[in-house]
VEXDO-713462 format. One record per residue (C-alpha): x, y, z; residue in one letter. Coordinates in steps of 0.001 Angstrom, whole numbers, plus 524288, in hexadecimal, padded with zeros to 5 digits. Each point is the difference from the previous one (the first is absolute). Layout:
px:py:pz:res
X:Y:Z:A
...
//
This chain:
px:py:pz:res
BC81E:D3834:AE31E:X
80896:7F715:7F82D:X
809E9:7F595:805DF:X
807E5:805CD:7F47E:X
7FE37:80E02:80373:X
80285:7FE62:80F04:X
80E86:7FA32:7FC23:X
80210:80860:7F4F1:X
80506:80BD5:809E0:X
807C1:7F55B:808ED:X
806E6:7FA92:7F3D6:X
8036A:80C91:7F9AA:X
8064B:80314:80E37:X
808EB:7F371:800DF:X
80233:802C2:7F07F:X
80486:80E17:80241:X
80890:7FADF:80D4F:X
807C0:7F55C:7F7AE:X
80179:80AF1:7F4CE:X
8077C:80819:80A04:X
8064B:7F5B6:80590:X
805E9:7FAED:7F423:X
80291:80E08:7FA77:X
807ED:80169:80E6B:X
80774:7F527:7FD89:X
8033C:80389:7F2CB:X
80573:80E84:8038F:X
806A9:7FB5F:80A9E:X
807D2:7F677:7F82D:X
801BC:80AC9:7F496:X
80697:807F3:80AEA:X
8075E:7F4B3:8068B:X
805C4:7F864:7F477:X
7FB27:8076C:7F3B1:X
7F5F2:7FED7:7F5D5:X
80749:7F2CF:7FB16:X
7FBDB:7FA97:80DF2:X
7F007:8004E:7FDA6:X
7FB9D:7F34D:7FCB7:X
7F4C4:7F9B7:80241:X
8056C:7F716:808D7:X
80785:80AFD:808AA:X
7F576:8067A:7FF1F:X
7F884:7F435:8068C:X
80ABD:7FC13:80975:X
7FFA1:80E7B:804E4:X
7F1B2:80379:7FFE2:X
7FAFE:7F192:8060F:X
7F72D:80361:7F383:X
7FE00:7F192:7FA8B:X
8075E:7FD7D:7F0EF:X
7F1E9:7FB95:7FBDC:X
7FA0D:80C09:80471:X
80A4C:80969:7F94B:X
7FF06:7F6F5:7F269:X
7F033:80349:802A7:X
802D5:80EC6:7FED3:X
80B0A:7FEFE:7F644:X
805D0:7F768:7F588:X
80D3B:802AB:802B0:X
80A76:809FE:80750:X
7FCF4:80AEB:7F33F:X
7F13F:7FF22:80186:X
8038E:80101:80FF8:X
8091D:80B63:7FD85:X
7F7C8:807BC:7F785:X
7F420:7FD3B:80A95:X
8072E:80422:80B3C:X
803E3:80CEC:7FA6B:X
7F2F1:805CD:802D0:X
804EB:7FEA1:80D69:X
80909:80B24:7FCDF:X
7F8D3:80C14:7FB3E:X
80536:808D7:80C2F:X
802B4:80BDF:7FA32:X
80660:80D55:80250:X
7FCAE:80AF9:805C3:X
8009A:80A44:7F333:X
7FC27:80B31:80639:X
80C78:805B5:803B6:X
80370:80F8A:7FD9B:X
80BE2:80044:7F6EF:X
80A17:804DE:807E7:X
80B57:7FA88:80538:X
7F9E1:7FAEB:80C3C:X
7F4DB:7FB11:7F7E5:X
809B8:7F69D:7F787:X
8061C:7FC7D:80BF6:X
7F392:7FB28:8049A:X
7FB86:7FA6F:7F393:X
80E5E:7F86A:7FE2D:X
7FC71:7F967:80EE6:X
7F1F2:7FDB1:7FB14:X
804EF:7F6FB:7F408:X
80A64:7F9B1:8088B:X
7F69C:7FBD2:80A43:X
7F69E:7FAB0:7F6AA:X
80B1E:7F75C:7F9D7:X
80535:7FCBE:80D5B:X
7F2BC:7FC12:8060B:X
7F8CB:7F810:7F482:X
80C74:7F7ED:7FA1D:X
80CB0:8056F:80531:X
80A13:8077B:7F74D:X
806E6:7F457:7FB12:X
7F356:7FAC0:7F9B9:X
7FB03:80C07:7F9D5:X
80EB7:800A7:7F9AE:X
7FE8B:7F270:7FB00:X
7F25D:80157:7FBEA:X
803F5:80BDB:7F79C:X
80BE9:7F9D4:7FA05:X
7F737:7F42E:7FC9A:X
7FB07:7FC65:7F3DB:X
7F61B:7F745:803BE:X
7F29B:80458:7FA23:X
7F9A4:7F971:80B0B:X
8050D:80A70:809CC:X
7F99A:80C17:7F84E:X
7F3EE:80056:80B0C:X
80A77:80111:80A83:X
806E0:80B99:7F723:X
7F2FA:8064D:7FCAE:X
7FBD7:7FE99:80CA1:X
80C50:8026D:80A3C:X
808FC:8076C:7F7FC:X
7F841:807A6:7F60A:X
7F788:807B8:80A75:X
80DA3:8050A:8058F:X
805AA:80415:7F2EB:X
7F328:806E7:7FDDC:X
801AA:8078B:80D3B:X
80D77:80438:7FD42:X
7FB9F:80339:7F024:X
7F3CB:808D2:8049B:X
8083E:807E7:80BBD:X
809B5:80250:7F5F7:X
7F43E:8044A:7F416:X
7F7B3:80753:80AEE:X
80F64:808AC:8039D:X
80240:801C0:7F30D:X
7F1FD:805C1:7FDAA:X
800FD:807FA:80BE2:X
80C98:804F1:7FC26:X
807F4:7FC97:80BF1:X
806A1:7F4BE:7F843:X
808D6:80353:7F50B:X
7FA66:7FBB9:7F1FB:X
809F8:7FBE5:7FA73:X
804B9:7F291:8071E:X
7FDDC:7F3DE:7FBE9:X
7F6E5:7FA5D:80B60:X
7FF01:7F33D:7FA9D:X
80EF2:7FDDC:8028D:X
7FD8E:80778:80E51:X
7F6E0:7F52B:802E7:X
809EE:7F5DA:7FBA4:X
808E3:805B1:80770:X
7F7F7:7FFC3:80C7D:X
7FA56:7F1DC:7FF77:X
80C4B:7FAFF:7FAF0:X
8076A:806A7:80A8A:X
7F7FB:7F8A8:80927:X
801D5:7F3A1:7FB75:X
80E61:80132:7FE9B:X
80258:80476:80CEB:X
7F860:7F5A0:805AC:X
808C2:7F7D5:7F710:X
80E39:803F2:80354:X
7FC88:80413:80FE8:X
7F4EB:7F624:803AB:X
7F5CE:80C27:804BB:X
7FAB7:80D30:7FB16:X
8000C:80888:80C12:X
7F307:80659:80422:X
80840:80B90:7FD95:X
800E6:7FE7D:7F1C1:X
7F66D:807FC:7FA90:X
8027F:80AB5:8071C:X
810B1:7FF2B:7FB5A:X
7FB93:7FCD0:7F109:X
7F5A1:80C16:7FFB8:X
80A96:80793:804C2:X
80B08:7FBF0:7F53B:X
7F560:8006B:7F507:X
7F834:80C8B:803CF:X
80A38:809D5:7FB6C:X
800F1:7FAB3:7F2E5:X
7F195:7FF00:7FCC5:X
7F9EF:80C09:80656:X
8000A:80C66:7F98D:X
808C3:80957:80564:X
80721:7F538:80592:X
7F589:7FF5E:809E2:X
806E8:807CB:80A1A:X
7F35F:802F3:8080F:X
7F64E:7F64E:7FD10:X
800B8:7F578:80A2C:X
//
């Protein structure tokens, strides 16, 4: 066997250790100060990642941005029945996800950015939600316990927005939230008004 081969496994494990560390560093600055916040050298100050080993892995803070988003392909559970309960459920699914990779605040900014350099964080954090909320909505529709005739697009507006502005104007989106916004939503989507399907 090799020198080279014995190290190869070693050095892929110290690579892979300072990838997390750095990509650590960088979402827990996104959540503490904000996207503008992630520079290299933050990210270097908070990781104990040296500047010359960050500049190794990336040119600059968009090449490190765009790399660190594969640290955030969580998704959400899709698999939820379409009743009220199940939107409920779904609604605390998506706020988790937002909560635990970036915090709300980010994923607000992040959406109302223009930056081009930020579309692997929105393909890979926020798309995957919006995708969960379009399908419960397509697969309720199709089963014919959601009304036709609604504009879901706007529904999930409403929802995600929601979040983010009550995050915004009260500081927190209580774990309770799903559960209240299902509840003021439900009766005008379901058909029938959805009087009996929880």
């Amino acid at each position: 066997m090799s020198v080279q081969s014995a190290t190869t496994p070693r050095k892929a494990a110290i690579r892979s250790a300072t990838d997390r560390k750095i990509a650590r560093a960088a979402l827990d600055l996104v959540r503490s100060q904000g996207l503008d916040a992630v520079t290299i050298e933050n990210v270097a100050a908070a990781s104990g990642v040296a500047k010359t080993t960050i500049y190794r892995r990336y040119k600059d803070r968009y090449e490190m941005l765009s790399g660190i988003a594969a640290h955030l392909s969580e998704g959400v559970v899709t698999d939820y029945p379409t009743t009220r309960t199940g939107l409920a459920h779904l609604v605390a699914d998506v706020q988790r996800v937002f909560e635990d990779r970036i915090g709300l605040r980010a994923v607000g900014a992040l959406l109302a950015s223009p930056a081009s350099s930020l579309q692997d964080w929105r393909d890979r954090l926020v798309s995957p939600s919006m995708e969960a909320l379009e399908g419960f909505f397509a697969t309720g529709v199709e089963a014919g316990t959601l009304r036709s005739d609604v504009d879901y697009d706007q529904v999930v507006e409403l929802i995600v927005g929601g979040m983010f502005a009550r995050d915004a104007l009260r500081g927190d989106v209580p774990d309770e939230w799903g559960e209240t916004l299902a509840s003021l939503i439900w009766p005008s989507i379901a058909v029938g008004g959805g009087e009996s399907a929880q």
